[in-house]
OpenMM code with the backbone's topology and positions (N, CA, C; nanometers):
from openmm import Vec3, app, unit

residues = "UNK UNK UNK UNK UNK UNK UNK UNK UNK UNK UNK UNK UNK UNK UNK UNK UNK UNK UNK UNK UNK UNK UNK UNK UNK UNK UNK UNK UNK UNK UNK UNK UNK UNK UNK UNK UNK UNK UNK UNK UNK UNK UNK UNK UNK UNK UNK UNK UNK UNK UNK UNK UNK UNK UNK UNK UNK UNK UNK UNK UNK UNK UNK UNK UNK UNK UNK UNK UNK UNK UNK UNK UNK UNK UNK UNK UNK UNK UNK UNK UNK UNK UNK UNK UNK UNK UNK UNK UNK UNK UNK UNK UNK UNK UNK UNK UNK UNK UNK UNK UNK UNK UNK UNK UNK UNK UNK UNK UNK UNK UNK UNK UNK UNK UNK UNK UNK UNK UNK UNK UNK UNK UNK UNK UNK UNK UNK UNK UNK UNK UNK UNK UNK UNK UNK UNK UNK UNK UNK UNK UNK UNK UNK UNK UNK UNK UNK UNK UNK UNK UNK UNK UNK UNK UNK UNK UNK UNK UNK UNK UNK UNK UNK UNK UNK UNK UNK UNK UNK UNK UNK UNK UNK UNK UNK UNK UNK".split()
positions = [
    Vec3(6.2378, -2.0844, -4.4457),
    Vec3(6.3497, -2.0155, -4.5088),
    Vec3(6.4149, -1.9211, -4.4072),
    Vec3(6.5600, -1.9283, -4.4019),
    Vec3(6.6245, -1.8118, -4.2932),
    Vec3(6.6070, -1.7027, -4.3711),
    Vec3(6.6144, -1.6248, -4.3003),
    Vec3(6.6677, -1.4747, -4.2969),
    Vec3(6.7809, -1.4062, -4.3266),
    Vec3(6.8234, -1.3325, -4.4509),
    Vec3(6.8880, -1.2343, -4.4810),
    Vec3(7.0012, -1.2273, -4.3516),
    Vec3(7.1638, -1.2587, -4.3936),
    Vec3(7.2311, -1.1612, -4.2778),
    Vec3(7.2844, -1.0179, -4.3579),
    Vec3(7.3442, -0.9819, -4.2201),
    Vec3(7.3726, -0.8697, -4.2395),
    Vec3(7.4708, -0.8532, -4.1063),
    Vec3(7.5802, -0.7361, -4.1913),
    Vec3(7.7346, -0.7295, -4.1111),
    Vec3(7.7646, -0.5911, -4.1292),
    Vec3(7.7974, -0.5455, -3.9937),
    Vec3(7.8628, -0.4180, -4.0505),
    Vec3(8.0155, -0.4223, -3.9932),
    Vec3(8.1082, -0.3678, -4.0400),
    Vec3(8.2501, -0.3526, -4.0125),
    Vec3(8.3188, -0.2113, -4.0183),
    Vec3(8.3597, -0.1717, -3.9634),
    Vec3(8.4655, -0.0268, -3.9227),
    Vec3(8.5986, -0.0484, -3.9407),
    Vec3(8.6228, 0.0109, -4.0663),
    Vec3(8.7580, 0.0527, -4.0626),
    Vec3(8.8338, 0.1666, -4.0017),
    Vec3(8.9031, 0.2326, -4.0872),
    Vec3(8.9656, 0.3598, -4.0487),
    Vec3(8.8354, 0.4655, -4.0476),
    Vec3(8.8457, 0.5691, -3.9900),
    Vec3(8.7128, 0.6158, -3.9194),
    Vec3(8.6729, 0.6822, -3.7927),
    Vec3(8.5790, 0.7644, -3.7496),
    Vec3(8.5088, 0.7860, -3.6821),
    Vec3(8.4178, 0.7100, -3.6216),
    Vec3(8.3497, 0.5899, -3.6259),
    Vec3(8.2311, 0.5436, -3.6274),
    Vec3(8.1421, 0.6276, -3.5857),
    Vec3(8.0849, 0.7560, -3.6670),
    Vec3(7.9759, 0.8227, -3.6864),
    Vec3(7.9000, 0.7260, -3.7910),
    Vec3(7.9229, 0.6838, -3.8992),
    Vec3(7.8419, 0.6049, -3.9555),
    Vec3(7.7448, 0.4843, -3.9255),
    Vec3(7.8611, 0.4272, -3.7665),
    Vec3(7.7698, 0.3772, -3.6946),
    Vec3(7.6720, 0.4163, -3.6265),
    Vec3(7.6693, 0.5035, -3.5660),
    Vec3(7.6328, 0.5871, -3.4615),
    Vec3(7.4677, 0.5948, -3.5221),
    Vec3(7.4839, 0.6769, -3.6780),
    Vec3(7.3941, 0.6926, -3.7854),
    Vec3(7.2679, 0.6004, -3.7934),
    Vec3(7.3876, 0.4592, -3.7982),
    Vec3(7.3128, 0.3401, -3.8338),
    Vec3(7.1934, 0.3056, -3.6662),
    Vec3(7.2681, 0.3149, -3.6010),
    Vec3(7.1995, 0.3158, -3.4575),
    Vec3(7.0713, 0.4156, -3.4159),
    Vec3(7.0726, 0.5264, -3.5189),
    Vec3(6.9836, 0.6279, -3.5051),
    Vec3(6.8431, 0.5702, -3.5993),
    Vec3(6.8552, 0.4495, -3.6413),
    Vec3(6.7017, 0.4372, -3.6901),
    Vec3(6.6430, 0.4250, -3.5565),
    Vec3(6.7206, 0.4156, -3.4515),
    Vec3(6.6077, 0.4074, -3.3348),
    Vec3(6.5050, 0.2564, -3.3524),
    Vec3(6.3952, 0.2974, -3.3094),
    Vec3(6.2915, 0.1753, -3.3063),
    Vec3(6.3000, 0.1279, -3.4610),
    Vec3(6.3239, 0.1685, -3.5479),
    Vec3(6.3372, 0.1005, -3.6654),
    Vec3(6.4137, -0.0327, -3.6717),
    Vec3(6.5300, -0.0399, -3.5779),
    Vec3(6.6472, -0.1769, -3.5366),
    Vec3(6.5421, -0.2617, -3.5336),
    Vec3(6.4348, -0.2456, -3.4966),
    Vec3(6.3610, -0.4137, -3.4536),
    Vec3(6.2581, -0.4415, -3.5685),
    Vec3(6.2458, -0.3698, -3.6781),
    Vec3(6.2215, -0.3781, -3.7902),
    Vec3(6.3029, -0.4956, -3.8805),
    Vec3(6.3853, -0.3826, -3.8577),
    Vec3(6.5169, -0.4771, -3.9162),
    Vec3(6.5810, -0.5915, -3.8928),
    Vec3(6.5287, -0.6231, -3.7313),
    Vec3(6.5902, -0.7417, -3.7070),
    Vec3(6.5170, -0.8398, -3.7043),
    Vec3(6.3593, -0.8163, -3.7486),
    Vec3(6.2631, -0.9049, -3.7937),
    Vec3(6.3514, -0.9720, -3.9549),
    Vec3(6.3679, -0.8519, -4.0513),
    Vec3(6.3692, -0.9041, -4.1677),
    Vec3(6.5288, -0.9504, -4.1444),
    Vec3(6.6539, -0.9662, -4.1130),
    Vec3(6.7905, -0.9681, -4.1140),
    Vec3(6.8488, -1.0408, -3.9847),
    Vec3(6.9133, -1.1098, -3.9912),
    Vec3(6.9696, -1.1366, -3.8786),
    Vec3(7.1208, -1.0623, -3.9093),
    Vec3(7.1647, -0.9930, -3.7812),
    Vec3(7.3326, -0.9119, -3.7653),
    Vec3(7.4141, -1.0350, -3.7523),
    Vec3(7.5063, -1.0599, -3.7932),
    Vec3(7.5487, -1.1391, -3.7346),
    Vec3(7.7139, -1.1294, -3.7408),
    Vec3(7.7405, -0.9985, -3.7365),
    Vec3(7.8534, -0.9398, -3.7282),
    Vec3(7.8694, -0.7896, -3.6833),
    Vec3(7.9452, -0.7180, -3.5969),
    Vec3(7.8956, -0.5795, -3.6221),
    Vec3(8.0254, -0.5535, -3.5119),
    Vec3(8.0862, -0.4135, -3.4942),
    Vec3(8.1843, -0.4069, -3.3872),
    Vec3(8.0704, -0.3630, -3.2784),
    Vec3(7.9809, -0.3646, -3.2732),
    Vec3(7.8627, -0.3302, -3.1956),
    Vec3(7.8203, -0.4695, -3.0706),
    Vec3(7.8465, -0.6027, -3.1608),
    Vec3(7.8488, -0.6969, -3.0869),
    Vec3(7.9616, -0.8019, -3.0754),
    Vec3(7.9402, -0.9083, -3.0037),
    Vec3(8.0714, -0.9941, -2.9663),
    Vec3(8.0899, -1.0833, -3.0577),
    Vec3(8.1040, -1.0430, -3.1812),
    Vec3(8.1499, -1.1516, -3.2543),
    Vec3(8.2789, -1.1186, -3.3361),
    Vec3(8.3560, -1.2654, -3.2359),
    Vec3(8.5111, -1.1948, -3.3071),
    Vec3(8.5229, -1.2439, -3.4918),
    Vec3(8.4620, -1.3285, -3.5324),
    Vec3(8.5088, -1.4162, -3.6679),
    Vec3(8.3929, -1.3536, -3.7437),
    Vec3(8.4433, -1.3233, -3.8733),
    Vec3(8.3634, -1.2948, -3.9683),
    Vec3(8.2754, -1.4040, -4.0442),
    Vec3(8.1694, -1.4091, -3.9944),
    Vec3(8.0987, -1.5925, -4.0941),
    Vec3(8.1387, -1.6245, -4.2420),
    Vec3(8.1468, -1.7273, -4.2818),
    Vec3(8.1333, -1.7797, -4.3924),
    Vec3(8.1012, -1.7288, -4.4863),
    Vec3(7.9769, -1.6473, -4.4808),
    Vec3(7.9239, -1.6106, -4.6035),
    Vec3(7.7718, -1.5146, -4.5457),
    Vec3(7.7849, -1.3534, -4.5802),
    Vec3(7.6924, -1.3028, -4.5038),
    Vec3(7.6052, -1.2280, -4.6211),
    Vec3(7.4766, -1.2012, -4.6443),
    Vec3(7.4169, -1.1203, -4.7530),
    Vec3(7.4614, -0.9731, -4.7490),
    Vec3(7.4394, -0.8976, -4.6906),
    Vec3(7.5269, -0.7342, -4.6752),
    Vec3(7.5687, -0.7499, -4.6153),
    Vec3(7.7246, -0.6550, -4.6568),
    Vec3(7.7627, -0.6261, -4.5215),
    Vec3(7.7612, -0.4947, -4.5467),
    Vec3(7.7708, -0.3666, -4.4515),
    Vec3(7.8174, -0.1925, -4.4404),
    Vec3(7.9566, -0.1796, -4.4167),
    Vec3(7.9989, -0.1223, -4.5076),
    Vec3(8.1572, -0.1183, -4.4584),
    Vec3(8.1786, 0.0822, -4.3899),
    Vec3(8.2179, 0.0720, -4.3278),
    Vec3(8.2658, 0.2038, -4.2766),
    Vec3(8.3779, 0.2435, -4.2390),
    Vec3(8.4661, 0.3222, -4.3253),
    Vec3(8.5679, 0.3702, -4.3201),
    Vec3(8.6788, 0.3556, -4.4261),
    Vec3(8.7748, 0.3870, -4.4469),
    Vec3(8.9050, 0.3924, -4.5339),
    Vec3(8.9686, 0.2840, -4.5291),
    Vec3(9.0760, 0.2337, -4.5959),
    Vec3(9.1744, 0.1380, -4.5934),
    Vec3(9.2889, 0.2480, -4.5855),
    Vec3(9.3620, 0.1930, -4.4034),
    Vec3(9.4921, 0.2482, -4.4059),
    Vec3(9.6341, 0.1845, -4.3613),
    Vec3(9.5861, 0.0598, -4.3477),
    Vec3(9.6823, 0.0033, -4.2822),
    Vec3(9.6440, -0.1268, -4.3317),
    Vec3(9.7243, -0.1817, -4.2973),
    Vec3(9.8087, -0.3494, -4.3623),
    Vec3(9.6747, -0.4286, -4.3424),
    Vec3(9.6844, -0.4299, -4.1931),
    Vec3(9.5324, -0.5299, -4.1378),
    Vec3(9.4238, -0.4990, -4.2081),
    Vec3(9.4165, -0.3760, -4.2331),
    Vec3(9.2470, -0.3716, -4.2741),
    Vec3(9.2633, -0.3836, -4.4462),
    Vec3(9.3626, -0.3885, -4.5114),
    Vec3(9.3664, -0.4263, -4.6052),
    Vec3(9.2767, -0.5934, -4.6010),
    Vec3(9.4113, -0.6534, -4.5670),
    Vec3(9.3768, -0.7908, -4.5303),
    Vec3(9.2099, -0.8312, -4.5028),
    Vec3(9.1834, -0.7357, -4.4036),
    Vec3(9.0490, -0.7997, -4.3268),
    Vec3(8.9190, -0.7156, -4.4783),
    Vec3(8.9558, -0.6307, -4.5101),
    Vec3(8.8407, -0.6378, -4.6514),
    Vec3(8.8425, -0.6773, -4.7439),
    Vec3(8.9832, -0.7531, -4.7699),
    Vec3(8.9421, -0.8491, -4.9042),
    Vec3(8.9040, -0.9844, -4.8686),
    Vec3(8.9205, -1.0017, -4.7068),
    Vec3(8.8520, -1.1260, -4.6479),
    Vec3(8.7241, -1.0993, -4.6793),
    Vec3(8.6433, -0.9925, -4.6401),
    Vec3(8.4973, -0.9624, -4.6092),
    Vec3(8.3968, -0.9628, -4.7363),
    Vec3(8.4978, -0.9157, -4.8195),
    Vec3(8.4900, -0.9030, -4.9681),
    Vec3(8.4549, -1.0528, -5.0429),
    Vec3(8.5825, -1.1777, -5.0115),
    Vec3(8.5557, -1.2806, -5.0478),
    Vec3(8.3944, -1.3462, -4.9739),
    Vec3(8.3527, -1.2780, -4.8488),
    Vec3(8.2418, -1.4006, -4.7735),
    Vec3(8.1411, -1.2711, -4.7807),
    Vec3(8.1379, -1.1776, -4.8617),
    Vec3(7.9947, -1.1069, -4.8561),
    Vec3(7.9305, -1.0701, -5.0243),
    Vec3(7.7587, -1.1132, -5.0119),
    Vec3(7.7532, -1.0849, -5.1326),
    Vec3(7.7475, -0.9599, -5.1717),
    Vec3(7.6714, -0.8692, -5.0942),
    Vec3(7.6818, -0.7082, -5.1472),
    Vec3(7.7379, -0.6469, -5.0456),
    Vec3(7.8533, -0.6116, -5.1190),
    Vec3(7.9222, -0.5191, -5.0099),
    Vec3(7.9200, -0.3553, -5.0570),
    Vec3(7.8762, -0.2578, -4.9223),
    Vec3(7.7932, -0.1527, -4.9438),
    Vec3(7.9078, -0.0358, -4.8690),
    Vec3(7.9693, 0.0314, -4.9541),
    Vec3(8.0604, 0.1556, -4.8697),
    Vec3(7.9613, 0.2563, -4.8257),
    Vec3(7.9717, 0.2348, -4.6874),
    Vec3(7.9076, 0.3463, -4.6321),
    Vec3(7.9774, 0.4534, -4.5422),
    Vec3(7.9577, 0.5988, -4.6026),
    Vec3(7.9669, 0.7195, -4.5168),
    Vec3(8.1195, 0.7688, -4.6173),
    Vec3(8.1454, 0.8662, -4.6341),
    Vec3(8.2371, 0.9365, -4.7178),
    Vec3(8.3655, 0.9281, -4.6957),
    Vec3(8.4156, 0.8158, -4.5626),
    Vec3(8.5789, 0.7828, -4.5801),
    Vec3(8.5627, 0.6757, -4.6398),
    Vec3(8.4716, 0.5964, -4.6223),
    Vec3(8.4630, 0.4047, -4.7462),
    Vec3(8.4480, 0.4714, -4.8762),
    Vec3(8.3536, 0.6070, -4.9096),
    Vec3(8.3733, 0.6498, -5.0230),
    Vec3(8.4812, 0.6721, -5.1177),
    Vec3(8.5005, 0.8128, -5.0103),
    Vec3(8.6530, 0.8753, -5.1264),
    Vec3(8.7555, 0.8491, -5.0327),
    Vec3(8.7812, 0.8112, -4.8623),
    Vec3(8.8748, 0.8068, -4.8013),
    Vec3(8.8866, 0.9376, -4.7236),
    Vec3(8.8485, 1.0303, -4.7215),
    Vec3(8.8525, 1.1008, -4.6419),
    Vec3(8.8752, 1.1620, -4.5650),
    Vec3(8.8363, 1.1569, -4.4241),
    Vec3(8.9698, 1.2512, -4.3331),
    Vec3(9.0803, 1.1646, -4.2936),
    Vec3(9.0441, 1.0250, -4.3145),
    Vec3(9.1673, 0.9200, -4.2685),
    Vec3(9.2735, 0.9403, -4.3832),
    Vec3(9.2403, 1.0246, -4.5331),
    Vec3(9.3335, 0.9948, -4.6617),
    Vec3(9.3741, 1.1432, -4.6407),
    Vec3(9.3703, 1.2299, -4.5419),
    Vec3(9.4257, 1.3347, -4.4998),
    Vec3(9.5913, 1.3492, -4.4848),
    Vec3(9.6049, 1.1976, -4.4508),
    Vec3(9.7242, 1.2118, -4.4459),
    Vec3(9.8273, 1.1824, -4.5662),
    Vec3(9.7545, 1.1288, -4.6663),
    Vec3(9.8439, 1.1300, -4.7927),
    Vec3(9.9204, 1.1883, -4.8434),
    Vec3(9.9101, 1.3352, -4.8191),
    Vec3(10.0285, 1.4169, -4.9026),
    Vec3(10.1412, 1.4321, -4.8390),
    Vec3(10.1622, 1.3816, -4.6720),
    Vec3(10.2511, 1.4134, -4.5663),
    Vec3(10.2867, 1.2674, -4.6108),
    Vec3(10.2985, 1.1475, -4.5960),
    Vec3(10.3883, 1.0086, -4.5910),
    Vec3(10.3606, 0.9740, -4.4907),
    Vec3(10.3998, 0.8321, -4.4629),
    Vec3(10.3848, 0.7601, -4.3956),
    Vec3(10.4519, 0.8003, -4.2635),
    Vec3(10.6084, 0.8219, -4.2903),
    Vec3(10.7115, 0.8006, -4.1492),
    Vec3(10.6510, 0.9966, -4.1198),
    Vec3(10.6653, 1.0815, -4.2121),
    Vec3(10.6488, 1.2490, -4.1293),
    Vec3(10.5026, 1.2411, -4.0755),
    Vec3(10.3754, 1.1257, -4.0740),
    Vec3(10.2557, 1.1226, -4.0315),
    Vec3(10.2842, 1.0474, -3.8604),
    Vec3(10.3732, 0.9714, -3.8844),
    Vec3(10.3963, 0.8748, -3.7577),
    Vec3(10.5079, 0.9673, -3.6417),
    Vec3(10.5828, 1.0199, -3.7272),
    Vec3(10.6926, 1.1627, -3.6414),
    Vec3(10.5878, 1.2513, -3.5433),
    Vec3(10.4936, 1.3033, -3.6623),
    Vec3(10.4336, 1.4208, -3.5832),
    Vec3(10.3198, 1.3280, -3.4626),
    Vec3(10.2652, 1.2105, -3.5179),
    Vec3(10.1527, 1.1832, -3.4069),
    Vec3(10.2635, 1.1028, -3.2770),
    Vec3(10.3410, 1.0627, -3.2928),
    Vec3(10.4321, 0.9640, -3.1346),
    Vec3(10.5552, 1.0606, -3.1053),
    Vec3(10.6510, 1.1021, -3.1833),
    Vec3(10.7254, 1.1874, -3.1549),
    Vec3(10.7169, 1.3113, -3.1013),
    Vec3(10.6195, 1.4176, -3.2028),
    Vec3(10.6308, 1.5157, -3.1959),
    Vec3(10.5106, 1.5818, -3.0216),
    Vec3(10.4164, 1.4883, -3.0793),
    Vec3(10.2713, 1.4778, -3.0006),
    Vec3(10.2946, 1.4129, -2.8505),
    Vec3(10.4161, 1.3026, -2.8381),
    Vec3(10.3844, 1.1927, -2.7677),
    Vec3(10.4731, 1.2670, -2.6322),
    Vec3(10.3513, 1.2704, -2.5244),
    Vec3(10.4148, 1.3011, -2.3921),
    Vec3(10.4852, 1.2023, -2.3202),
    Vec3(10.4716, 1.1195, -2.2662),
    Vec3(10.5022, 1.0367, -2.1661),
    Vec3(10.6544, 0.9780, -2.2307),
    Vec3(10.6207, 0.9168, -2.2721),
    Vec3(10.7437, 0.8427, -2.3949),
    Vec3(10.7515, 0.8246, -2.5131),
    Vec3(10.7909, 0.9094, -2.6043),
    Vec3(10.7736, 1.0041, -2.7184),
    Vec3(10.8575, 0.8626, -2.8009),
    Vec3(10.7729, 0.7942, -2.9119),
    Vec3(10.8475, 0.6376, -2.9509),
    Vec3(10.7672, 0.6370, -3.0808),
    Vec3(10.7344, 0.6014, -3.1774),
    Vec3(10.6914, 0.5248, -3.3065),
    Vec3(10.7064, 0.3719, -3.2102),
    Vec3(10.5361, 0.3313, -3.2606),
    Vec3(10.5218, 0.1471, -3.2020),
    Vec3(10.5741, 0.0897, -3.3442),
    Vec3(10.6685, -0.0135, -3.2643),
    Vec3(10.6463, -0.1160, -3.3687),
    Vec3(10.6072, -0.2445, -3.3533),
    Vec3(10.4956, -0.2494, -3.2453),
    Vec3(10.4131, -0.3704, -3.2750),
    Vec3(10.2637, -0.3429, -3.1685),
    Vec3(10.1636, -0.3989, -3.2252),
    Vec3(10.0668, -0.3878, -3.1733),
    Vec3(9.9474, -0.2924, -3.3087),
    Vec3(10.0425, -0.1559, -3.3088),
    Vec3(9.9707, -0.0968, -3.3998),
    Vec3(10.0436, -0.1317, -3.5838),
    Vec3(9.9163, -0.1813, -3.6416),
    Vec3(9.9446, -0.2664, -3.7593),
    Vec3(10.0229, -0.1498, -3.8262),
    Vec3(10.1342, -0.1909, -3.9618),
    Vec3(10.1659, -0.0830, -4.0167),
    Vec3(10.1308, -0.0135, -4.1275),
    Vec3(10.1320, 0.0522, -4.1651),
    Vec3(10.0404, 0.1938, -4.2109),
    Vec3(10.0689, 0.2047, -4.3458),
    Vec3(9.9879, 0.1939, -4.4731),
    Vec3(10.0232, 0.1826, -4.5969),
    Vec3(10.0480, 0.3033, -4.6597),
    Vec3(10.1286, 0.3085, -4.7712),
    Vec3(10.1975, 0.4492, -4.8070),
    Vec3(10.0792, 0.5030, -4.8888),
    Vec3(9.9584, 0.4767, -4.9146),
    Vec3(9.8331, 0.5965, -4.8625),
    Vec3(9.7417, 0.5102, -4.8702),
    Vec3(9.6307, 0.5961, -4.8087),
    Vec3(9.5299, 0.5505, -4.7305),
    Vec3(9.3747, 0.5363, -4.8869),
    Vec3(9.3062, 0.4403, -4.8964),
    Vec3(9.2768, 0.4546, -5.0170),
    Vec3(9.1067, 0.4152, -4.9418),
    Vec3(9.0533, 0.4893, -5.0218),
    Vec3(8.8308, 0.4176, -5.0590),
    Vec3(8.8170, 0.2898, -5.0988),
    Vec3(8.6908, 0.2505, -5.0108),
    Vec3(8.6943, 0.1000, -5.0165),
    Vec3(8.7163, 0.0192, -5.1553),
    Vec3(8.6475, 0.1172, -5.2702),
    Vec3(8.6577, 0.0261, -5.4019),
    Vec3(8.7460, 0.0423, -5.4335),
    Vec3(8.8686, 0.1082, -5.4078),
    Vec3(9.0294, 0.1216, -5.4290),
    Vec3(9.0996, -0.0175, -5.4069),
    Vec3(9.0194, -0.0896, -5.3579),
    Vec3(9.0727, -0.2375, -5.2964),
    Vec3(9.0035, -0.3586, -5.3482),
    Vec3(8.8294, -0.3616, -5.2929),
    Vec3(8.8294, -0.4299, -5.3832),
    Vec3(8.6630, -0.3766, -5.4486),
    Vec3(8.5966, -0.4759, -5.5193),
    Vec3(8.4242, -0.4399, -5.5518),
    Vec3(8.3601, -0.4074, -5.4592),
    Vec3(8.2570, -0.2602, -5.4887),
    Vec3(8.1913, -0.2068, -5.4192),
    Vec3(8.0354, -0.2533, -5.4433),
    Vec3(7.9020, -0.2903, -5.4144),
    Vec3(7.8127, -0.2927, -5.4803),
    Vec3(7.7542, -0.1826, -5.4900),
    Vec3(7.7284, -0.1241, -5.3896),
    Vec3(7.6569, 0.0015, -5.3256),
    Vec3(7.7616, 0.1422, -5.2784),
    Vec3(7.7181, 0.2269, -5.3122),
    Vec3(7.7851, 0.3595, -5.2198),
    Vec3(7.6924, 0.4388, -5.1839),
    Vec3(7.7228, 0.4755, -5.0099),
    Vec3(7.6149, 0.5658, -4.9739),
    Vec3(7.6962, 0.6993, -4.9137),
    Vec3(7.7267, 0.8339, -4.9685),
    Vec3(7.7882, 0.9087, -4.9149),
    Vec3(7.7337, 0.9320, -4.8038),
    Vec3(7.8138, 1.0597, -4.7723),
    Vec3(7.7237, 1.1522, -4.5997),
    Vec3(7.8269, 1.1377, -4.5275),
    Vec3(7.8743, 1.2534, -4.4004),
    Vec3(7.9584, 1.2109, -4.3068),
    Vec3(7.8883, 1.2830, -4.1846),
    Vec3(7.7966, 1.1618, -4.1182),
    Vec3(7.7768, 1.0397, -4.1995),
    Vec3(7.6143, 1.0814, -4.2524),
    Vec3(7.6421, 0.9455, -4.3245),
    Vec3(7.4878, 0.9362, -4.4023),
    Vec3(7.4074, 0.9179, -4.2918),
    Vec3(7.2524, 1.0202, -4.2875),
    Vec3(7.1021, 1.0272, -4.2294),
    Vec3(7.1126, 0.8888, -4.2125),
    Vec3(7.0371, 0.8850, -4.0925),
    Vec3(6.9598, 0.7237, -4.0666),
    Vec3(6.9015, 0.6601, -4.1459),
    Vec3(6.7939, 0.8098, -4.2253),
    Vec3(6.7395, 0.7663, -4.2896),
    Vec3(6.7305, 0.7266, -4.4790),
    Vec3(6.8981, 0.7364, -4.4509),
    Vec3(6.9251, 0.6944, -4.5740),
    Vec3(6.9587, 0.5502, -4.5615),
    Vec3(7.0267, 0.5136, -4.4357),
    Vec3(7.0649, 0.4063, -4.4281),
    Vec3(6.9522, 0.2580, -4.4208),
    Vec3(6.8461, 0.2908, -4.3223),
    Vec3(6.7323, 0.2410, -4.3584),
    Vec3(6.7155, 0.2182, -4.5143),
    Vec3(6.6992, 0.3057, -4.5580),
    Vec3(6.6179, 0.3382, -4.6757),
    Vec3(6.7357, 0.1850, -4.7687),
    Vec3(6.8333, 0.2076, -4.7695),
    Vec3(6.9643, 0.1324, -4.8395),
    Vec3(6.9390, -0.0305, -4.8029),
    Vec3(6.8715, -0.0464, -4.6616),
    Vec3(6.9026, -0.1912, -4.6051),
    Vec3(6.7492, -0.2117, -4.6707),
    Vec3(6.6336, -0.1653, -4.6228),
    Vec3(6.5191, -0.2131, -4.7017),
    Vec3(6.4943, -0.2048, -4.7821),
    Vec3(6.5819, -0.1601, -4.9397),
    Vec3(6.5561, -0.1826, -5.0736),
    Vec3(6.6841, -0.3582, -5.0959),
    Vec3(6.7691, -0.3367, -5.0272),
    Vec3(6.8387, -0.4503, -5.0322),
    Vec3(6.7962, -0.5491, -4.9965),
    Vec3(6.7508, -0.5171, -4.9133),
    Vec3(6.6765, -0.6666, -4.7637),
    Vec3(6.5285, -0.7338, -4.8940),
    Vec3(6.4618, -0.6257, -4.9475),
    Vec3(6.3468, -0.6726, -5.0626),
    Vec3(6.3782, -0.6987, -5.2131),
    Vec3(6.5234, -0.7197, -5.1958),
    Vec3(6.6117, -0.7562, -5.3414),
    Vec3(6.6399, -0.6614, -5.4526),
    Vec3(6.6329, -0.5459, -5.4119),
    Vec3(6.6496, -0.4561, -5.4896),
    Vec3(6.7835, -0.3598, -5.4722),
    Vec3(6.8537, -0.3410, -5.5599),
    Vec3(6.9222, -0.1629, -5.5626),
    Vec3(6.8649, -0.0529, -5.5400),
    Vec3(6.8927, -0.0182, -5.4685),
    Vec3(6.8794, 0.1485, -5.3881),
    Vec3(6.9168, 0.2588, -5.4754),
    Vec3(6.8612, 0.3218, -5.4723),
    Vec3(6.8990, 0.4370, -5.6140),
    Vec3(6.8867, 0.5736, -5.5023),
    Vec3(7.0397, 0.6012, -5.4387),
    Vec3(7.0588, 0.7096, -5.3696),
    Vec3(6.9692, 0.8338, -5.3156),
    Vec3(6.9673, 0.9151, -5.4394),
    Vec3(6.9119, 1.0113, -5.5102),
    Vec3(7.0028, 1.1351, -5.4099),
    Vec3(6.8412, 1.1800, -5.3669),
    Vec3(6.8889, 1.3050, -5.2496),
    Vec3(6.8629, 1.2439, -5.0964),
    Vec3(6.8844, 1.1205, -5.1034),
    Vec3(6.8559, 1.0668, -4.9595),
    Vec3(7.0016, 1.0609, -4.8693),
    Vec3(7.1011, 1.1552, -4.9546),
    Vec3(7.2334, 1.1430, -4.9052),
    Vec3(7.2838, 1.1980, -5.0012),
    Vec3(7.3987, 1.2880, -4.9368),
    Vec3(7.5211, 1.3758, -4.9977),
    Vec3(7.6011, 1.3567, -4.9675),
    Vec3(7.7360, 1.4144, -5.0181),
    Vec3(7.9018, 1.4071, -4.9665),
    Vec3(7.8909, 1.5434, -4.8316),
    Vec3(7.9358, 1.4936, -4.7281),
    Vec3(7.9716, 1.5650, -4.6658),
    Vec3(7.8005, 1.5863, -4.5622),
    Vec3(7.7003, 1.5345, -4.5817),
    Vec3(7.5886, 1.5811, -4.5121),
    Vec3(7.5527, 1.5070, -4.3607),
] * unit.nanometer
topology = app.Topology()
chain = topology.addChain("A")
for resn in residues:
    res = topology.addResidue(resn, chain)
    for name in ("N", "CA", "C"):
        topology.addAtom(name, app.Element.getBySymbol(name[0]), res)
């Protein structure tokens, strides 16, 4: 019988949640006994597979593409798990909501921009009129707050999943910890 995959993906964000996830330290080879990764911005895989058992999502929906690319991830994963408090509530990326779209893009290329002070219009995807939490888009199975969530919450989340079970938070993670 194979092995459990498992995917993690970064949206809008910090990748501290990754960082997090990287802090089980020697625990990774635990994990990669029971799971095979087989997605992660951590490694070289440009295509999202077919069909993966978790994936970790990290970060906000703020823009067009990443719309797109999580209701892809959404259709080819069975439990999909918001992790760290911008996949939650959106966060410092939904900071910019009360300002708009074009006075958010003024102040960061115009106002900010030394060299050649421009708004892109291509390359950088365009920017939805607000920035929303992953279950704002589509089904969440799991939520793990924290910015970011302990290692050892995250562990704790993949080996109740990885042994077929729901993870029942508790105090193994807060908003904002």
């Amino acid at each position: 019988m194979s092995k459990p995959t498992l995917a993690t993906l970064w949206l809008d964000g910090c990748s501290g949640c990754h960082m997090s996830f990287l802090d089980i330290d020697e625990q990774i080879i635990t994990l990669a006994e029971k799971a095979d990764i087989v997605y992660c911005p951590l490694i070289d895989v440009k295509t999202f597979p077919e069909m993966v058992d978790i994936t970790l999502v990290e970060g906000a929906v703020g823009n067009k593409e990443l719309w797109e690319k999580i209701y892809h991830v959404r259709q080819h994963t069975k439990i999909l798990v918001s992790l760290g408090d911008c996949a939650v509530t959106g966060n410092v990326p939904s900071m910019r909501n009360p300002f708009g779209v074009h006075p958010t893009l003024e102040r960061a290329y115009l106002e900010e921009g030394n060299l050649f002070p421009q708004i892109p219009s291509e390359i950088v995807p365009p920017l939805l009129s607000y920035v929303r939490p992953v279950h704002e888009v589509v089904k969440v199975d799991v939520f793990v707050p924290g910015c970011p969530p302990p290692a050892e919450a995250i562990l704790f989340v993949l080996s109740e999943l990885l042994e077929g079970r729901l993870p029942e938070i508790g105090e193994k993670s807060r908003f904002g910890r």
